[in-house]
N, CA and C of each residue as an Amber inpcrd file, in Angstrom:
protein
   300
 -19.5200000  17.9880000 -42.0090000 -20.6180000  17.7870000 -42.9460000
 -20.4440000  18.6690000 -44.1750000 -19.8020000  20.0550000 -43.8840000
 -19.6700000  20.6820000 -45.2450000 -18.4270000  20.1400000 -46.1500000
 -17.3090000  19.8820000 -45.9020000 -16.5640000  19.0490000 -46.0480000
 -16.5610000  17.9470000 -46.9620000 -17.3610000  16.8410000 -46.5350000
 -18.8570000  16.0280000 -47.1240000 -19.4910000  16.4630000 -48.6100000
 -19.8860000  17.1410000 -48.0330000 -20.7910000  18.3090000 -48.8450000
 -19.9910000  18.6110000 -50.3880000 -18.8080000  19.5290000 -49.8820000
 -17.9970000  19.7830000 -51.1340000 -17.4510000  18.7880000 -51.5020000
 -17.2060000  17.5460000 -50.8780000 -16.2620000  16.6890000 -51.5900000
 -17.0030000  15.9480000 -52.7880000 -18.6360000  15.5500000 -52.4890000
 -19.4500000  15.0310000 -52.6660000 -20.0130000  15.8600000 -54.2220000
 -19.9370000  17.0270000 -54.0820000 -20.2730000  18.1080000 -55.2710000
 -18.7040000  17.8440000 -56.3540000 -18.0380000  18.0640000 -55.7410000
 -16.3150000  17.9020000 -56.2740000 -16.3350000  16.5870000 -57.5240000
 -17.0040000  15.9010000 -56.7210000 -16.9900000  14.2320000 -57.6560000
 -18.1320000  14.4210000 -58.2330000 -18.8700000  15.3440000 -58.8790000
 -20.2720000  15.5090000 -59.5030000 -21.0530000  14.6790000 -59.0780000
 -21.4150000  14.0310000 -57.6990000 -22.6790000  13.3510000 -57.2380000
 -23.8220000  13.9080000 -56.8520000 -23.4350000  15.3580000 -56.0210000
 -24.2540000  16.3320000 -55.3950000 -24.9670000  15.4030000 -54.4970000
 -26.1850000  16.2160000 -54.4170000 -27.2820000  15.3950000 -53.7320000
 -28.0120000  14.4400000 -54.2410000 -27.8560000  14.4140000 -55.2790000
 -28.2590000  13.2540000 -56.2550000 -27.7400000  11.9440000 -55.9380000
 -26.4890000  11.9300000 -55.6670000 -26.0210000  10.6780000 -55.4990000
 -26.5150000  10.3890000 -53.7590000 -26.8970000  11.0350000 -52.6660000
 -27.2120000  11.0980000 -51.5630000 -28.4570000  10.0610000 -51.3940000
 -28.5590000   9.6460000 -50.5140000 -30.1130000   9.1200000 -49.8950000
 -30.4150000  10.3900000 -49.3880000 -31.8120000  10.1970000 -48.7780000
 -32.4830000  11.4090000 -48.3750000 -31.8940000  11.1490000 -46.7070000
 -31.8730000  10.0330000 -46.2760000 -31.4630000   9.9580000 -45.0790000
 -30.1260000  10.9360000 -44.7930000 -29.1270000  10.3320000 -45.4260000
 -27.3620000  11.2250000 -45.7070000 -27.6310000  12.7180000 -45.6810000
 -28.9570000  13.0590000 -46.4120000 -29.1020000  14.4710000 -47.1250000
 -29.2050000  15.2010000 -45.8670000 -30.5050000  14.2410000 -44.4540000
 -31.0380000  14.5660000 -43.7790000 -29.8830000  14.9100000 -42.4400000
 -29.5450000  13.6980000 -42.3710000 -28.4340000  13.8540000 -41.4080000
 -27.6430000  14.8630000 -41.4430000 -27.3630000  15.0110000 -42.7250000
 -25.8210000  16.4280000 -43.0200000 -26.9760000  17.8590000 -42.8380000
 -28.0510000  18.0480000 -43.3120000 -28.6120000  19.1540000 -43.0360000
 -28.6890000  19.1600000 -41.6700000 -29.3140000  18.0210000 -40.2900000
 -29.2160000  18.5710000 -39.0780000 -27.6890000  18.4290000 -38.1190000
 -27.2770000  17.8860000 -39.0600000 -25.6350000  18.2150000 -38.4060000
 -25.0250000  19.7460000 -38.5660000 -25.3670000  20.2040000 -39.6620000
 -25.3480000  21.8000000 -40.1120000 -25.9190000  22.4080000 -38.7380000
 -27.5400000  22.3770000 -38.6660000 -28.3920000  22.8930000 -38.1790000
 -27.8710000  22.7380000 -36.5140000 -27.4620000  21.7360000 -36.1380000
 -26.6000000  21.7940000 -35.0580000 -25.2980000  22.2720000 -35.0190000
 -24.6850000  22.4440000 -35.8650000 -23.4460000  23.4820000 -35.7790000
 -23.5570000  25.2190000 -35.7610000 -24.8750000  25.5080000 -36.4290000
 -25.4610000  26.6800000 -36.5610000 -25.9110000  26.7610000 -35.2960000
 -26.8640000  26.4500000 -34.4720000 -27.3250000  25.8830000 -33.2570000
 -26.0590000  26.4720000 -31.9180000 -25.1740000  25.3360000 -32.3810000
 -23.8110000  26.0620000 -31.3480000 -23.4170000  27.1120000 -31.0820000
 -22.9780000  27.4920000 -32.7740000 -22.5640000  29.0880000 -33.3450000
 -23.1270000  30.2610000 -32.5470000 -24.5620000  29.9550000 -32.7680000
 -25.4410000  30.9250000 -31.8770000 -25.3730000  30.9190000 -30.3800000
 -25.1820000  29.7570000 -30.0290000 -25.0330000  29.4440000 -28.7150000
 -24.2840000  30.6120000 -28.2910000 -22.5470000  30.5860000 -28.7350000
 -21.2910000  30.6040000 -28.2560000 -22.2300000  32.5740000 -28.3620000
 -22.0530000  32.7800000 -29.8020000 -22.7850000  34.1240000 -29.4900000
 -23.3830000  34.9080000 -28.5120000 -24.1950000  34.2910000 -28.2440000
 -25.0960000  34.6240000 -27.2190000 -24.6470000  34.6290000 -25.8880000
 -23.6230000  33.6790000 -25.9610000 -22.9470000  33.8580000 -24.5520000
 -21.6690000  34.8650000 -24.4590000 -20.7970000  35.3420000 -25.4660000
 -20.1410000  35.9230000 -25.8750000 -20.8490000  37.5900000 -25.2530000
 -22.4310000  37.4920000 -25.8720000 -22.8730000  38.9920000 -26.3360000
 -23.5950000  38.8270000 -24.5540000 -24.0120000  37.8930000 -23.9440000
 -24.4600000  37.9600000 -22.3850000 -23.1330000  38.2850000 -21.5870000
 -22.0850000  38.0440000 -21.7540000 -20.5010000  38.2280000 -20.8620000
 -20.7040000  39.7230000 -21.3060000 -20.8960000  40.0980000 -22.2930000
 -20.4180000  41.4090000 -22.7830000 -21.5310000  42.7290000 -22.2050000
 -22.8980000  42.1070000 -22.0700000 -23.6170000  42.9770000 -21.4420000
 -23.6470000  43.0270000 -19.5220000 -22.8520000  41.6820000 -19.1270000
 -22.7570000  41.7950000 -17.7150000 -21.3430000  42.5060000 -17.7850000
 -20.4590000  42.9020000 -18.5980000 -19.4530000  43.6080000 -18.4480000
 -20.1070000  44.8210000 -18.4560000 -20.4450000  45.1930000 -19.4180000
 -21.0780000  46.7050000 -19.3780000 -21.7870000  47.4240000 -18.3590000
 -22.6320000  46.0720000 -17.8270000 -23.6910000  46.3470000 -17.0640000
 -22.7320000  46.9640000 -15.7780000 -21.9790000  45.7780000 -15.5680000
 -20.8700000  46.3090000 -14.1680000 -19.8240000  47.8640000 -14.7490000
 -19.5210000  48.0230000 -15.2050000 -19.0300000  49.4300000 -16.1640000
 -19.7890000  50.2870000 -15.0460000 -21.2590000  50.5670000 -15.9870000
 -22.1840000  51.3300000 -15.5920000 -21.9760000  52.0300000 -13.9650000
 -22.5820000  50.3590000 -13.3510000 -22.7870000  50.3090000 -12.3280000
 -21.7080000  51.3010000 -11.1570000 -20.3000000  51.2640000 -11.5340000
 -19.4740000  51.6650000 -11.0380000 -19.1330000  53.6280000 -11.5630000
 -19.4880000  53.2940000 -13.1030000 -19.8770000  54.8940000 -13.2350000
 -21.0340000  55.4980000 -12.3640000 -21.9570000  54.9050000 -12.1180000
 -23.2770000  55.1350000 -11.1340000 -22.5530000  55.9520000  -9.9540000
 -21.6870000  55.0010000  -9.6720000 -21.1640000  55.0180000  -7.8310000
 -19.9950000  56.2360000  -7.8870000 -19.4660000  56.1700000  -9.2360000
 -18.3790000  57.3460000  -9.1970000 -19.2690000  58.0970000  -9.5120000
 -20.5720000  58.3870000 -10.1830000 -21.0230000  60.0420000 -10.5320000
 -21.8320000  60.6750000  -8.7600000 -22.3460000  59.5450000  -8.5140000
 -22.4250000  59.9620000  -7.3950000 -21.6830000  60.6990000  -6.0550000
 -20.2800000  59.5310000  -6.0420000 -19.4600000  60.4670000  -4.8210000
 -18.9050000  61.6590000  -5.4960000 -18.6280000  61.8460000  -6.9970000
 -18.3430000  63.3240000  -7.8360000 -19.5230000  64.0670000  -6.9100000
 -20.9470000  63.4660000  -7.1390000 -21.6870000  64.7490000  -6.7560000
 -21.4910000  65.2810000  -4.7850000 -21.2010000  64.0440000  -4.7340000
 -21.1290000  64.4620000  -2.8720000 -20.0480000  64.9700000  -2.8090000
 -19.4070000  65.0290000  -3.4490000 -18.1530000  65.6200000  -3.1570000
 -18.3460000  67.5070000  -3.8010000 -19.0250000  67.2520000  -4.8280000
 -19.2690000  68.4600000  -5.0160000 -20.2140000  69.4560000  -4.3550000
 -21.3950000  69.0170000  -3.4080000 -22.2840000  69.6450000  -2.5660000
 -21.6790000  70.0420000  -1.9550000 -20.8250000  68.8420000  -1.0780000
 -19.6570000  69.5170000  -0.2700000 -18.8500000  70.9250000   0.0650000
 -18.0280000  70.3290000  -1.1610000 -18.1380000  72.1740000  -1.6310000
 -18.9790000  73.4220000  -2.0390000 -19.1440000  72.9140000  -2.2000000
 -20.5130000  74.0100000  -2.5480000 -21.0300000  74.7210000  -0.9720000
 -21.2890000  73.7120000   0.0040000 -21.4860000  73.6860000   1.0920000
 -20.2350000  74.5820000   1.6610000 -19.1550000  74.5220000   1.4470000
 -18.1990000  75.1330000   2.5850000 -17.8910000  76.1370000   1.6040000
 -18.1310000  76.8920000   0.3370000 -18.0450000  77.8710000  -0.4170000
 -19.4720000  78.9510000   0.6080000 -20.8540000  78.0750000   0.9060000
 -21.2900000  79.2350000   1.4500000 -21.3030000  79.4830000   2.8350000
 -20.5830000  78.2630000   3.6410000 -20.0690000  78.8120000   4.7820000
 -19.0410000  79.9390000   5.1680000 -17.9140000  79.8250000   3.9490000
 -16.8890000  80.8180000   3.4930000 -18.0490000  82.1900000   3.2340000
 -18.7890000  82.3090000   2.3120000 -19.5050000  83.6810000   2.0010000
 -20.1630000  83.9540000   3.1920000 -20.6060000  82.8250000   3.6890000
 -21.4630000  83.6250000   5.2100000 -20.6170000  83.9810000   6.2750000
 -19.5300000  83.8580000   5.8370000 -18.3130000  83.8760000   7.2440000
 -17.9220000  85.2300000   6.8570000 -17.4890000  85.3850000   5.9750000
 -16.7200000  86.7440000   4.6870000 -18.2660000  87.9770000   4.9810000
 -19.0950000  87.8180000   4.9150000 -20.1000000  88.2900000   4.8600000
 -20.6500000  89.1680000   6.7490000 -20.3620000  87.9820000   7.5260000
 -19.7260000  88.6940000   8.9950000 -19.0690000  89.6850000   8.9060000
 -17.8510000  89.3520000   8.1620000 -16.8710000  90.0770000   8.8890000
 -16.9340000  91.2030000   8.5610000 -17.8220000  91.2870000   7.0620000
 -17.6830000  92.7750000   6.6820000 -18.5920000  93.5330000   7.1510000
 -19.6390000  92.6210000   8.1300000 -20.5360000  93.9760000   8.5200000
 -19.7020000  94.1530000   9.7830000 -19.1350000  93.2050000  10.3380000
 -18.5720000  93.7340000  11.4480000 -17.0940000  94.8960000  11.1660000
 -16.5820000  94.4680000  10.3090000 -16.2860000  95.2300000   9.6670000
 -16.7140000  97.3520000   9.5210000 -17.7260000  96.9860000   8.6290000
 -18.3640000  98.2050000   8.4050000 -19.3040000  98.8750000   9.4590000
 -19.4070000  97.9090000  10.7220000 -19.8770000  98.5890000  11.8880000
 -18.5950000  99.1850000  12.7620000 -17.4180000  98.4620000  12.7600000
 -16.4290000  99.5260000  13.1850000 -15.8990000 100.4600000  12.7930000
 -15.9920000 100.4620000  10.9840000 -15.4950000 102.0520000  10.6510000
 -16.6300000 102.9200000  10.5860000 -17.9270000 102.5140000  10.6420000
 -18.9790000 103.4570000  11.1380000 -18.7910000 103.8330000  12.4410000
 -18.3330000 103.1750000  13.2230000 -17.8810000 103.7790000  15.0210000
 -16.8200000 104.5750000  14.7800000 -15.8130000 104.0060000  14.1260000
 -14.5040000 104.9720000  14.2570000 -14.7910000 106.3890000  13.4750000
 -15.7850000 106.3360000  12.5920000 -15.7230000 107.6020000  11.7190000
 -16.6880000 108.9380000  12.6960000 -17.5740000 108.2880000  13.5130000
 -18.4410000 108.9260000  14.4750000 -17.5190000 109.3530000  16.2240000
């Protein structure tokens, strides 16, 4: 229709030389190509937010086992201090025996 359009301007007829019907038709043939355009968009920019969305989703699941994994440790850092922490009183109760 644009095509049409310029060829139609090209030969100085414009819309002038058009019926209103021709005029009408080529404007909703536009309006349906615009129509599509948006379509394809929209589906383009919906693929692109279920990509992201799944992205996320999987950063979700990795920040999470990061954090279990990090309690974890954290966890056997104060089993280590409470273990270390034994030994030195047991520790410091035998060189209090040996020094007596």
């Amino acid at each position: 229709s644009k095509e049409k359009l310029i060829n139609s301007l090209k030969e100085g007829s414009g819309f002038e030389g058009l019926d209103s019907s021709t005029a009408s038709s080529m404007e909703l043939e536009e309006l349906r190509h615009e129509k599509e355009m948006q379509r394809e968009e929209i589906q383009k920019l919906m693929g692109q937010i279920h990509q992201l969305r799944s992205e996320l989703q999987d950063m979700e699941a990795q920040q999470v086992n990061e954090a279990e994994s990090a309690r974890e440790q954290l966890q056997e850092l104060h089993d280590q201090i409470a273990g270390q922490k034994a030994s030195k009183q047991e520790l410091e109760t035998e060189l209090e025996r040996l020094k007596q």
